[in-house]
Backbone as JSON, one array per atom type, in Angstrom:
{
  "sequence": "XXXXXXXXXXXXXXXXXXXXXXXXXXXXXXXXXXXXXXXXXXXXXXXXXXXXXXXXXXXXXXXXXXXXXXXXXXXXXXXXXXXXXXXXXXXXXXXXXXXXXXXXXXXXXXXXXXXXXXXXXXXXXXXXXXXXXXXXXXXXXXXXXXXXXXXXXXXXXXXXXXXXXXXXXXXXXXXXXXXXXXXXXXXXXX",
  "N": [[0.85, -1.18, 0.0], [0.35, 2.49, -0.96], [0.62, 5.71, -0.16], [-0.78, 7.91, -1.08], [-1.02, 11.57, -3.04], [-3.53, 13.27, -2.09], [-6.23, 15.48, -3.79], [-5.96, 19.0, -3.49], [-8.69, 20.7, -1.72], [-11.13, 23.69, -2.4], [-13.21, 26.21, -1.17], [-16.34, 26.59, -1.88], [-18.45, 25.67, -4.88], [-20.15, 26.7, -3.34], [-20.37, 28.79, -1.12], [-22.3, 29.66, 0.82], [-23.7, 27.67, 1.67], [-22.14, 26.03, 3.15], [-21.16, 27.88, 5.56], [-22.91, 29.95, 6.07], [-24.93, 29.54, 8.11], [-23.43, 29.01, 10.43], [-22.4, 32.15, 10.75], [-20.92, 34.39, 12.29], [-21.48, 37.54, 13.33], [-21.27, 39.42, 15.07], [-18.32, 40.25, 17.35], [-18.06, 40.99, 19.76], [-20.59, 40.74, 22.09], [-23.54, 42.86, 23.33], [-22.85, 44.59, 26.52], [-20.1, 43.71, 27.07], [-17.19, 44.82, 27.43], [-15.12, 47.89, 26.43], [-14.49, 49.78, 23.52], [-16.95, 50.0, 21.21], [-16.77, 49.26, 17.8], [-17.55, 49.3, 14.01], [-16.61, 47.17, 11.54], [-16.6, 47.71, 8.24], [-16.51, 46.57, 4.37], [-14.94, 45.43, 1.52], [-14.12, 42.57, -1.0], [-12.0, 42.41, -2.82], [-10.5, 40.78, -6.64], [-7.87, 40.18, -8.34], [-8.8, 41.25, -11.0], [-10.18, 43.72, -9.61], [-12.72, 42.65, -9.32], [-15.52, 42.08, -7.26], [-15.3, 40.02, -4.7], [-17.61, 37.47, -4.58], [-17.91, 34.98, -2.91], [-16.7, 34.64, -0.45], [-15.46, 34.64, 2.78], [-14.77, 35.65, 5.58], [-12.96, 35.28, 8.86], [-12.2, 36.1, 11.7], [-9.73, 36.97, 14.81], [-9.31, 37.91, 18.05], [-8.09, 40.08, 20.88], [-9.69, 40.94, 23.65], [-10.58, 43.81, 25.17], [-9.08, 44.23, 27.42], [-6.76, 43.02, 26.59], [-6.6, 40.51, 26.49], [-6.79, 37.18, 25.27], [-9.99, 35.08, 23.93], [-9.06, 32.28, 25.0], [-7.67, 29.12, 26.21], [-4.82, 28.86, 25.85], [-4.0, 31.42, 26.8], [-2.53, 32.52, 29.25], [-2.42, 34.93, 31.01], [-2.51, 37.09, 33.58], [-4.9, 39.18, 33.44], [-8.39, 40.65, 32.96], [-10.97, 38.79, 31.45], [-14.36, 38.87, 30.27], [-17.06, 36.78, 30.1], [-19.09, 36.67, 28.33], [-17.17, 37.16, 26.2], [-16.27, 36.15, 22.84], [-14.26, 36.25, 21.1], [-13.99, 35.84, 18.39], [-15.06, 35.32, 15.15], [-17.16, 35.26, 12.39], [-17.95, 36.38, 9.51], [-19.76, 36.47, 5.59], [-19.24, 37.19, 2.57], [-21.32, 39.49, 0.97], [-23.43, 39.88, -2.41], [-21.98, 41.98, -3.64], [-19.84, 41.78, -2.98], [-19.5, 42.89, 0.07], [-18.67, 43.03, 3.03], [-19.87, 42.95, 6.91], [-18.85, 43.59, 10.0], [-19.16, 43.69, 13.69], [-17.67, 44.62, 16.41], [-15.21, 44.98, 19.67], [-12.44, 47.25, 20.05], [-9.17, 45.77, 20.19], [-7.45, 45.94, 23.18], [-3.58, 45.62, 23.98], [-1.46, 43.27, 23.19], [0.84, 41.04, 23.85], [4.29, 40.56, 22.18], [5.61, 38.84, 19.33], [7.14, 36.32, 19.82], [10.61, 36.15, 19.3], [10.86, 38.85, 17.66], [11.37, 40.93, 19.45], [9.99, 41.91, 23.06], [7.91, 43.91, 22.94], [4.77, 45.12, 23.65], [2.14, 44.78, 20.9], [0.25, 46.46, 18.68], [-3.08, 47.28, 19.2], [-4.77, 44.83, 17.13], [-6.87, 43.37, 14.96], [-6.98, 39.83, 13.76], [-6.64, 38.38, 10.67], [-8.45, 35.61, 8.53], [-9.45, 34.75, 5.27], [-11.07, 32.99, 3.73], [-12.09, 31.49, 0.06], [-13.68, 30.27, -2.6], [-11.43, 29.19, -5.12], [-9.19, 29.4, -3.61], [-6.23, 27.43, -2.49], [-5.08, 27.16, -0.01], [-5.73, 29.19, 2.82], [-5.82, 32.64, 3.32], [-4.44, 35.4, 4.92], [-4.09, 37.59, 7.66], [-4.01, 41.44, 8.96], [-5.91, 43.25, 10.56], [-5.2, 47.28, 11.41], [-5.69, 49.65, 13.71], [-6.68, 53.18, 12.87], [-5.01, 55.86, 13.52], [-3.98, 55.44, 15.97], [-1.39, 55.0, 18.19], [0.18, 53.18, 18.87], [0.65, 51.71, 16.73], [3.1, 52.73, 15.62], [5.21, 51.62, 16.74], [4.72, 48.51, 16.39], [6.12, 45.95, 16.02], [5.47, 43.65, 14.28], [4.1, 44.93, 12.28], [6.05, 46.91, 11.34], [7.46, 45.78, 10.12], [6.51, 44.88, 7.51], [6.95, 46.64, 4.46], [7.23, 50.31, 4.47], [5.56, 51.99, 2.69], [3.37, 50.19, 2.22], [2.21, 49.72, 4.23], [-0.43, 50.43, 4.94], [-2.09, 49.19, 3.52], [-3.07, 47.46, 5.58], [-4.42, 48.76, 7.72], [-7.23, 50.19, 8.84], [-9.25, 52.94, 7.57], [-11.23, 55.36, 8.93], [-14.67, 55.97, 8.21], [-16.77, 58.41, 7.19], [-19.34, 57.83, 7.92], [-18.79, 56.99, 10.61], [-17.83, 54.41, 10.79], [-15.08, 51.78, 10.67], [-13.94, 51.48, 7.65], [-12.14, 48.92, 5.83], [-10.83, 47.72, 3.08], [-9.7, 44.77, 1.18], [-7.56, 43.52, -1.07], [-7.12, 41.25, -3.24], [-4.9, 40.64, -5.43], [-2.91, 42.56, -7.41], [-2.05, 46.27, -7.94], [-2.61, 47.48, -5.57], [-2.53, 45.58, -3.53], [-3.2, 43.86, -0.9], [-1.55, 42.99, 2.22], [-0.32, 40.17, 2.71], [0.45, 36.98, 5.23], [2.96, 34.52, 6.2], [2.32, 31.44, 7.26]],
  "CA": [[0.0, 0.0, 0.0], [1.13, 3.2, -0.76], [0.08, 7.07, 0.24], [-1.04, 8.98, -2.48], [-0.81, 12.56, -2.39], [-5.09, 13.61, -2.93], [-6.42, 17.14, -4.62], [-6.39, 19.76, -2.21], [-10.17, 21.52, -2.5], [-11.1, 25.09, -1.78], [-14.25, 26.83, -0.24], [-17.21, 26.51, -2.72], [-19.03, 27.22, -4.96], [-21.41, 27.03, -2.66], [-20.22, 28.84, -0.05], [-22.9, 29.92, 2.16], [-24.19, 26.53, 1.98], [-21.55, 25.55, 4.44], [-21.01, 28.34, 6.47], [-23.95, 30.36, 6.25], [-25.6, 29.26, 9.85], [-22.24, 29.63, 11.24], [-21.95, 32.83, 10.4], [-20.92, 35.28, 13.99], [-20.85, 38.99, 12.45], [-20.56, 40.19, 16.3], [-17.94, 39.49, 18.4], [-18.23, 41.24, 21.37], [-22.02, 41.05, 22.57], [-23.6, 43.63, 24.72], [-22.34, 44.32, 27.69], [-18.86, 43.58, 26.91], [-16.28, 45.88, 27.56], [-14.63, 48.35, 25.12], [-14.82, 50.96, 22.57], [-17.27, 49.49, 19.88], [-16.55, 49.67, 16.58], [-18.65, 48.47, 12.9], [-15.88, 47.56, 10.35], [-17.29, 46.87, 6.99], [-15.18, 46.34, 3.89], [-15.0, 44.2, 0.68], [-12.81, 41.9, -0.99], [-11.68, 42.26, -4.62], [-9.82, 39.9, -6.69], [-7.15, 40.76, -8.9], [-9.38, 42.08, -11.63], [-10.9, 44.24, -8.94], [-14.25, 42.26, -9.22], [-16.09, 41.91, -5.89], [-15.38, 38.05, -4.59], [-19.09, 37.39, -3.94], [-18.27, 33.82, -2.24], [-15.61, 34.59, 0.41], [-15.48, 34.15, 4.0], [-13.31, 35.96, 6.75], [-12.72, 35.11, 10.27], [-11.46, 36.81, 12.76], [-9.77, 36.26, 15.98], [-8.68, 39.23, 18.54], [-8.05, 39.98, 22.58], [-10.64, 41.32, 24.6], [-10.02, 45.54, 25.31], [-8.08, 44.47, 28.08], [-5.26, 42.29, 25.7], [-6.61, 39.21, 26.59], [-7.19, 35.88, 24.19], [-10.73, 34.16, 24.96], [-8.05, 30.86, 24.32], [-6.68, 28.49, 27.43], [-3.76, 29.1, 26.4], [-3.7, 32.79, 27.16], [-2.85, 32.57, 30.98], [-2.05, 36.41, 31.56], [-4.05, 37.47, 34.27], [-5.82, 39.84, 32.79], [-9.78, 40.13, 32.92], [-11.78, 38.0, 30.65], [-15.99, 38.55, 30.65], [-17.68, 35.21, 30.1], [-19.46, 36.34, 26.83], [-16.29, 38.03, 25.17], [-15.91, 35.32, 21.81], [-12.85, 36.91, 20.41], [-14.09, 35.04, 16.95], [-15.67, 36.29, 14.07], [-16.84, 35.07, 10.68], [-18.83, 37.09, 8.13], [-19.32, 36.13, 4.29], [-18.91, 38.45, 1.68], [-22.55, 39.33, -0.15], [-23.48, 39.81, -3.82], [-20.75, 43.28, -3.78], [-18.11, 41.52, -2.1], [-18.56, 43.53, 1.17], [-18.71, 42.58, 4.79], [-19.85, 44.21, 7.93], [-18.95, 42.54, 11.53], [-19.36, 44.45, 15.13], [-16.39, 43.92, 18.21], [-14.92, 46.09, 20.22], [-11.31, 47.54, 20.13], [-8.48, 44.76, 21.32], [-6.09, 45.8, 24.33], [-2.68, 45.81, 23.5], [-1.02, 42.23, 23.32], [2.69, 40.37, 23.86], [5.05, 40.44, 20.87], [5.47, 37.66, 18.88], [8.22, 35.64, 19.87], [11.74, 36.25, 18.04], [10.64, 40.03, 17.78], [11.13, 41.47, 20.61], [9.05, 41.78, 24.08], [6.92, 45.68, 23.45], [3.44, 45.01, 23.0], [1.64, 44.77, 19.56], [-0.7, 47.6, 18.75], [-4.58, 46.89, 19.15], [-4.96, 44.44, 15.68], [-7.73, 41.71, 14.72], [-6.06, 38.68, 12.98], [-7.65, 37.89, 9.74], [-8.42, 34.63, 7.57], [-9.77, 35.08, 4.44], [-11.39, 31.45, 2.45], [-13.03, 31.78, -0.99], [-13.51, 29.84, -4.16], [-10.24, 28.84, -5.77], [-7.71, 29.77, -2.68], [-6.18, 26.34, -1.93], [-4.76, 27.82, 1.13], [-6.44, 30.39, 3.16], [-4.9, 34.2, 3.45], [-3.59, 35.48, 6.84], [-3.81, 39.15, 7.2], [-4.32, 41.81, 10.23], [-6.45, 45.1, 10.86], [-4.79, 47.86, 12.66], [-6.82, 50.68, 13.91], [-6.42, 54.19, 11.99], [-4.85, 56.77, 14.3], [-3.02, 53.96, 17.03], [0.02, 55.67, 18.3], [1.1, 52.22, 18.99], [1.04, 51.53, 15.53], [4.7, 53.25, 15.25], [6.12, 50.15, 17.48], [4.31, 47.44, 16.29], [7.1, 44.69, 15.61], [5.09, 42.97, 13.29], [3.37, 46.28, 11.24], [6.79, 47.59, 10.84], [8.02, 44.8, 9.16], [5.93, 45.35, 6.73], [7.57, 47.68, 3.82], [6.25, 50.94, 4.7], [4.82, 51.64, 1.4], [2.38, 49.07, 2.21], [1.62, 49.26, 5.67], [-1.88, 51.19, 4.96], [-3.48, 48.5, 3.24], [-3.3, 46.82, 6.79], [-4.84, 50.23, 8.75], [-8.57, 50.65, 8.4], [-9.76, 54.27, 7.41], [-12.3, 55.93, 9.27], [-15.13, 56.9, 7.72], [-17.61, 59.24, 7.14], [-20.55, 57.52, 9.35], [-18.22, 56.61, 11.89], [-17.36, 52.93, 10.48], [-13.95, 51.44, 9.98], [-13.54, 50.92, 6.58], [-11.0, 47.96, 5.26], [-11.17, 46.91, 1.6], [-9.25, 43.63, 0.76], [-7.2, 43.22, -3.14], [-5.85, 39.63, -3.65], [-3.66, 40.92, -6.06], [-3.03, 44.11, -8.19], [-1.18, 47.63, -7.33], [-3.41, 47.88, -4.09], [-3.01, 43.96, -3.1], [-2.88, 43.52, 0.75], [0.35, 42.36, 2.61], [-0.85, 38.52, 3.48], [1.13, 36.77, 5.6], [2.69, 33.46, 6.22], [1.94, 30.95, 8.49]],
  "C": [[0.89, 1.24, 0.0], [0.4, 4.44, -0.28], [0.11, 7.57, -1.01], [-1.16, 10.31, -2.52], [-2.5, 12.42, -3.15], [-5.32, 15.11, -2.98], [-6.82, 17.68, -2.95], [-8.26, 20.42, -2.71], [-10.31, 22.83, -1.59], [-12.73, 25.35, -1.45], [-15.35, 26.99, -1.64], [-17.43, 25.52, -3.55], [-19.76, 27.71, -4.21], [-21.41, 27.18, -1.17], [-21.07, 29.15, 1.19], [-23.59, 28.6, 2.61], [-23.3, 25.84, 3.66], [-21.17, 26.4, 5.53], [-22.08, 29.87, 7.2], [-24.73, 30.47, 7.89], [-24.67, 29.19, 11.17], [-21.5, 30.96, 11.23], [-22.15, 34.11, 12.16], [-20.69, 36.46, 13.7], [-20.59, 39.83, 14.1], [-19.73, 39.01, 17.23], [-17.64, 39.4, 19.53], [-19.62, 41.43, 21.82], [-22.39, 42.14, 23.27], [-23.1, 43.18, 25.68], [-20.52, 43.79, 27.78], [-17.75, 44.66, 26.96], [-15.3, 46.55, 26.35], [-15.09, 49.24, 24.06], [-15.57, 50.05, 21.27], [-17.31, 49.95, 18.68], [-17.05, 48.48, 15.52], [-16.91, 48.4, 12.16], [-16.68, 46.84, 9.18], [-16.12, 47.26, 5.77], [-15.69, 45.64, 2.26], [-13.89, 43.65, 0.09], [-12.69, 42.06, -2.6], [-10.55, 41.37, -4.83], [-8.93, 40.56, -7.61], [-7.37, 41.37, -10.1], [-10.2, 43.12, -11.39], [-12.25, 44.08, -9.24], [-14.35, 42.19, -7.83], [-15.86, 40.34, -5.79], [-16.89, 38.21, -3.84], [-19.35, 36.03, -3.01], [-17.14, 33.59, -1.43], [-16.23, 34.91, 1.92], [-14.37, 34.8, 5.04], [-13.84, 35.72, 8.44], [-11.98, 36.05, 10.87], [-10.89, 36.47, 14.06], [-8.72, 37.4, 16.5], [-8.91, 39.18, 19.75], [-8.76, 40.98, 22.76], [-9.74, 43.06, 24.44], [-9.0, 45.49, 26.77], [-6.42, 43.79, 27.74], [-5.52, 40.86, 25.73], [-7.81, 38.38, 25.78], [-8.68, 35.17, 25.19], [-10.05, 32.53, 24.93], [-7.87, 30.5, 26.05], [-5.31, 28.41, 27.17], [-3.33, 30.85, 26.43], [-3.86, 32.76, 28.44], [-2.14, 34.13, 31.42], [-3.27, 36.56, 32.57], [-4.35, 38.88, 34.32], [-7.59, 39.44, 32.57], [-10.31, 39.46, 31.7], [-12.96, 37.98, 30.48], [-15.93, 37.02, 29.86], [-18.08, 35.06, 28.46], [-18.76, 37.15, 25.69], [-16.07, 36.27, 24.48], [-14.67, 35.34, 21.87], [-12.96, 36.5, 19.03], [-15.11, 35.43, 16.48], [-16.21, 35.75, 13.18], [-17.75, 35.76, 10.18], [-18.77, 36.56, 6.48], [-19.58, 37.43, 3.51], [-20.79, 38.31, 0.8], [-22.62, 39.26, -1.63], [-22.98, 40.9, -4.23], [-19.56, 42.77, -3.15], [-17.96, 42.09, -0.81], [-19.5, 42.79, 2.46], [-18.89, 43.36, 6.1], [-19.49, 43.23, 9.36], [-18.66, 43.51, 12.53], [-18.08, 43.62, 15.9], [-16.45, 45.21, 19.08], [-13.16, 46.37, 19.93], [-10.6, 46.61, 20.84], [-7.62, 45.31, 21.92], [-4.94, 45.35, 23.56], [-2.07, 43.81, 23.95], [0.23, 41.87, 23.34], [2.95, 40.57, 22.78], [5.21, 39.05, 20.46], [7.16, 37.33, 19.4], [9.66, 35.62, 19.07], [11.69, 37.93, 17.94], [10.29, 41.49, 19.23], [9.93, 41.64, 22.03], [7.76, 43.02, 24.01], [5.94, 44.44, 22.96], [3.26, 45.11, 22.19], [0.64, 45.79, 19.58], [-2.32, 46.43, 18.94], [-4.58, 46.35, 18.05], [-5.81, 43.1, 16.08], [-6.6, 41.35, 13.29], [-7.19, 38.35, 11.93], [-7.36, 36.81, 8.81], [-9.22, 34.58, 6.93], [-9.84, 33.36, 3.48], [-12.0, 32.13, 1.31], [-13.09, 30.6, -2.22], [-11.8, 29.77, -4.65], [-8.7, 29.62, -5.1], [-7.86, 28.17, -1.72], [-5.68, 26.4, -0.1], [-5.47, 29.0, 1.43], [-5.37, 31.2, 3.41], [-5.09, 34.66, 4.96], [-3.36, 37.12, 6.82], [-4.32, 39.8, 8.86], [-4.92, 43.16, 9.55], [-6.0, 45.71, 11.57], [-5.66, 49.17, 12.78], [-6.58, 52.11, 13.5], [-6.01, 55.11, 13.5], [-4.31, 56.69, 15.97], [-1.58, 54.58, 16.93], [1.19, 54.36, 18.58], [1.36, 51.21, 17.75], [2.73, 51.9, 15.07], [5.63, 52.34, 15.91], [5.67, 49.13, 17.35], [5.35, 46.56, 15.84], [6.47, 43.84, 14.43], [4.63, 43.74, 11.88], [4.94, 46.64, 10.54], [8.02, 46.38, 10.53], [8.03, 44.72, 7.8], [6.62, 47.04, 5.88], [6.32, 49.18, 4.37], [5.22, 51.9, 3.83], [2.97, 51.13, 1.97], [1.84, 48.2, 3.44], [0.04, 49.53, 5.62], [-2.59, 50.23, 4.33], [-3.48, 47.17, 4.24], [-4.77, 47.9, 7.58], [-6.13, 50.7, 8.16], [-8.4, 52.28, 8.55], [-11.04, 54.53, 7.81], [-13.24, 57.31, 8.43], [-16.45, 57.81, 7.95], [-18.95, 58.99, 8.76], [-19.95, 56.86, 10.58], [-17.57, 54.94, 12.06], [-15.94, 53.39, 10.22], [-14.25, 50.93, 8.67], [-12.62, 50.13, 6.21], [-11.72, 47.46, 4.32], [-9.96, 45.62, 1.61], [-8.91, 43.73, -0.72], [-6.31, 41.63, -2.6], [-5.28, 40.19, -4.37], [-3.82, 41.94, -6.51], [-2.01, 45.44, -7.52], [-1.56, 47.85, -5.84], [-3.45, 46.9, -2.9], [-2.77, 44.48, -1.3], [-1.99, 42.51, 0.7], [-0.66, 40.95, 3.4], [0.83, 38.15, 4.52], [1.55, 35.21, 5.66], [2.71, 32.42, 7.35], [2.31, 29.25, 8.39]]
}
């Protein structure tokens, strides 16, 4: 007997079929602590069409820095009905709206020194014909701890802003998404 390598498969077509009823567009409920904020957004593909069958997750620390995870043992507060997890699908424009609150400042990644990381949700991005999912972060527009982020300023700085939602007009964060093109977003790898 041998191992065979088998086809990887990607997220569709029929994506709301499977994640549709799992879909969590808030992820801090009432009563949860923290500055709330709407971000809405959409995702274009490298012909800047709208992806109409994509999927993002999210996953971010509470407003005081802390993971709803067991392995986040900082003691730091935790409420009961803080998630920290997200998913939204993209509609028939490609865009997305999901509710949280602002995340508390978090540890550095390991290898990069000990400062804290600015306030950022972690993002994973499925769709139609991505055999691998995309790995990307939001940082919050006007975050003074954006200028020490160890991980942001890694990132050419060129091409830090299509990380950094823009606040707009009605008081939403705005973040658009490009898979590829002059505008693409900095993915990451994992």
């Amino acid at each position: 007997m041998s191992l065979l390598l088998t086809a990887a498969q990607t997220v569709g077509p029929y994506v709301a079929i499977g994640f549709e009823k799992q879909s969590l567009p808030d992820v801090a409920p009432a009563g949860v602590a923290g500055e709330r904020v709407v971000i809405t957004g959409k995702i274009f593909d490298g012909d800047g069409q709208p992806v109409t069958d994509g999927v993002i997750e999210t996953w971010q620390a509470n407003s005081y820095g802390k993971y709803a995870h067991p392995d986040d043992t900082q003691e730091k507060l935790l409420e009961e009905n803080f998630r920290g997890f997200g998913r939204v699908l993209t509609d028939a424009q490609g865009g997305f709206r999901l509710t949280t609150i602002k995340p508390g400042k978090v540890a550095g990644p390991d290898g990069l020194g000990s400062k804290e990381q600015a306030p950022h949700i972690t993002v994973a991005i499925f769709m139609r014909g991505l055999l691998k999912h995309l790995m990307t972060r939001i940082y919050f527009p006007g975050e003074a701890a954006n200028a020490d982020d160890a991980v942001l300023n890694r990132v050419p700085a060129a091409r830090r802003a299509t990380l950094i939602a823009r606040k707009a007009a009605d008081g939403t964060l705005q973040w658009d998404v490009y898979l590829q093109g002059p505008n693409e977003t900095v993915f990451f790898d994992y």
